[in-house]
N, C-alpha and C positions, 0 to 999 in steps of 0.2 A: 774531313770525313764526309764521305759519300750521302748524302738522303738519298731514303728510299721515298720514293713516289706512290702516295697515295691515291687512290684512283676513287672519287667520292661514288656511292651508289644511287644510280636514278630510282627512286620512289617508282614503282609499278604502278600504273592506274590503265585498270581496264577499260577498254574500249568500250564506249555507251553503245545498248543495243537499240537498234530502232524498233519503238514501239508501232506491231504491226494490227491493223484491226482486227486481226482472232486475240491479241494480246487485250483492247478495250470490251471486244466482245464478252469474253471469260469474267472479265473482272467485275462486266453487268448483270452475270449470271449472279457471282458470289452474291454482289452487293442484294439484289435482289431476294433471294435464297435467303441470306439475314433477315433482311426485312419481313420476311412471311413469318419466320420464326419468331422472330420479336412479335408478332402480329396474333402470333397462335400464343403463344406464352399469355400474352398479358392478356386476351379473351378467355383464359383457362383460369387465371386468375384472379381476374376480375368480372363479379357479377353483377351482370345488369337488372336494376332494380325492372320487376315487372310491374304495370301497369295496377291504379291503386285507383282506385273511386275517391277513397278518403285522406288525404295526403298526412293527417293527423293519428289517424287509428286504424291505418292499412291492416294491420293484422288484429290489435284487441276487438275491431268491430265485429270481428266474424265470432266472438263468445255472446253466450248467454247472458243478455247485464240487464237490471231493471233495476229504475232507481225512482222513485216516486217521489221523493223530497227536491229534484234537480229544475233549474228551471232552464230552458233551452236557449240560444241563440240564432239569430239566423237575417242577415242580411241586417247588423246595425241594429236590430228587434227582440226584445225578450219574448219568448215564446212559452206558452205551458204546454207538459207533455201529457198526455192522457196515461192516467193508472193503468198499469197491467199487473200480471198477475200469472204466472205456472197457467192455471186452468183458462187462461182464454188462448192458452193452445189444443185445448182438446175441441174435434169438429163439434161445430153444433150439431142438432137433431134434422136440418134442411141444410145438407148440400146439394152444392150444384150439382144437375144434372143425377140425382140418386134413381127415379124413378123411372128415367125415358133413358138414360144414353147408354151406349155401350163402343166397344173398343178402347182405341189408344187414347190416351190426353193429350193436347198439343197445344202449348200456349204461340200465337203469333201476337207479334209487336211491329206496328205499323208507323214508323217513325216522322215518314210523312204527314200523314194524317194524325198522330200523336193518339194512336188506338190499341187497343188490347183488345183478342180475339181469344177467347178459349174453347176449344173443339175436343169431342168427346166420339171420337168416329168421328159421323157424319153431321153430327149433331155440335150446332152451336150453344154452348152455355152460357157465354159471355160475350159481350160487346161494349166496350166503352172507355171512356176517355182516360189517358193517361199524361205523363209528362218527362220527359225522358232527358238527356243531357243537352244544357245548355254554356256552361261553364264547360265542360271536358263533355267530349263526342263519347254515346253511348255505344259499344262495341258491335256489330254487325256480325253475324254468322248463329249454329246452330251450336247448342247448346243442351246440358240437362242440369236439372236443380240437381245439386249436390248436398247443399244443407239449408235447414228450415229453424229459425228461432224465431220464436213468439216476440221479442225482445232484444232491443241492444242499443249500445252508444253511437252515434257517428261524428265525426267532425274533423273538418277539413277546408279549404279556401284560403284566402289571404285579405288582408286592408276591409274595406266593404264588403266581400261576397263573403266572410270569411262565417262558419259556423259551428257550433255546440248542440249536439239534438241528442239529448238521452230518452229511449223509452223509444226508441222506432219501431215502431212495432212491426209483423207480419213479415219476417223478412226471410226470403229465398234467396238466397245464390245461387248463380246460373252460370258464375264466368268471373272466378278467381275472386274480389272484394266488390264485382260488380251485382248488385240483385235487384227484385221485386220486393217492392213494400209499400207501405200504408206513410203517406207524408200529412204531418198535422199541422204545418209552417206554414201552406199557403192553400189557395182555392183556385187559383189556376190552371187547372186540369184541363189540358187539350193544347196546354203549349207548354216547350220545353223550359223547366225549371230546375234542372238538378244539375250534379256534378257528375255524370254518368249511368248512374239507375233506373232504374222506372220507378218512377211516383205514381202512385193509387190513391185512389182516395179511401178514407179508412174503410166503408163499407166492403167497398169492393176488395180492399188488401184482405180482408177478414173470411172473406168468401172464397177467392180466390186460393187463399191460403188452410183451407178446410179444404178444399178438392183435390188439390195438387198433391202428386206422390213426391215426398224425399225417396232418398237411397235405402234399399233394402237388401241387405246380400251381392250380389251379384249383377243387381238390376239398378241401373243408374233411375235417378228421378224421369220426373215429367219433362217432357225437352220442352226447350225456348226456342223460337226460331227469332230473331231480330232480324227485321228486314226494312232495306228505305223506304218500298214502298208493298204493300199486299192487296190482294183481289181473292174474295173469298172465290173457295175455299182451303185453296191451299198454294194460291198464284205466289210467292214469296221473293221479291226481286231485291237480292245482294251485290251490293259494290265493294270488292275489296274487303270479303268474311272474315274472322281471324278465326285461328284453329281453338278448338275446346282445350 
């Protein structure tokens, strides 16, 4: 008996195409296209912590806290806090500038010189020594007090610099957990001592802080101007501001 003759079937295999440079072109577009979306995605989902003076109490710092029984820390050093109390935020009977000034308020901060300038118009209220970030750079640009508490917690640092300070008294913000206030920790005023703030010395935080407008309706506080370096009266030289 005859076989029939099977004729086995060649396997197809397509011809490789040459890969031409609009072929690698394209495929750098995709790749790239991806990568922006990855890029937008995980910035939409991920929020970058902003900027903190107090690495401990970035946000409780900014409440109302008085604690009179607390004893403070601050560079390795127990420290006492001075008693406060509700009523030593109401102005005394002598603020600055009640009798002579008139116009706008205008606190400048003369970083270089480590100074506080307070202008009322034309008229200077204030001059004198402050202490402003040494540990963590103090913010540069223009600014308006947002809020005023007579009182609060702060604390923040690490190892050695590391601190506990209840009862800070006179405290304005000006720029997110950054403010103006009365420091009871040290006597070094006119050089930089802090973790970003301005440090006063208590008279002057007291006074300062009886003149100064907070927010009222629609009308932002007293502006801050922070500046590297200033030239009365209103010469204010900024490097690299950050926005309000």
């Amino acid at each position: 008996m005859a076989k029939k003759l099977q004729r086995k079937k060649k396997n197809y295999v397509p011809a490789k195409k040459k890969k031409t440079a609009g072929y690698y072109l394209q495929l750098y577009f995709v790749s790239m296209s991806a990568a922006v979306l990855v890029l937008v995605a995980g910035s939409f989902f991920t929020k970058i912590p902003a900027p903190c003076a107090n690495s401990k109490t970035c946000q409780s710092d900014r409440e109302l806290q008085i604690n009179n029984n607390a004893i403070g820390m601050f560079e390795g050093h127990k420290v006492t806090p001075p008693k406060m109390s509700l009523s030593m935020g109401e102005p005394s009977s002598n603020v600055l500038g009640a009798s002579t000034a008139l116009g706008e308020k205008h606190i400048f901060v003369d970083l270089a010189a480590q100074r506080l300038y307070a202008y009322q118009g034309d008229s200077l209220v204030m001059d004198t020594f402050i202490s402003s970030g040494k540990w963590d750079p103090t913010p540069v640009g223009n600014f308006y007090i947002w809020e005023k508490l007579v009182s609060t917690t702060m604390a923040g640092g690490s190892g050695a610099d590391a601190y506990d300070l209840p009862n800070v008294p006179y405290v304005m913000y000006f720029y997110q957990d950054y403010g103006l206030h009365g420091a009871y920790w040290h006597n070094n005023f006119g050089h930089p001592m802090s973790h970003g703030c301005i440090n006063e010395r208590l008279v002057d935080a007291k006074a300062l802080y009886d003149w100064a407008d907070g927010p009222s309706g629609n009308q932002p506080g007293t502006e801050v101007s922070i500046c590297n370096s200033f030239s009365p009266p209103d010469n204010c030289v900024q490097q690299n501001p950050v926005s309000d």
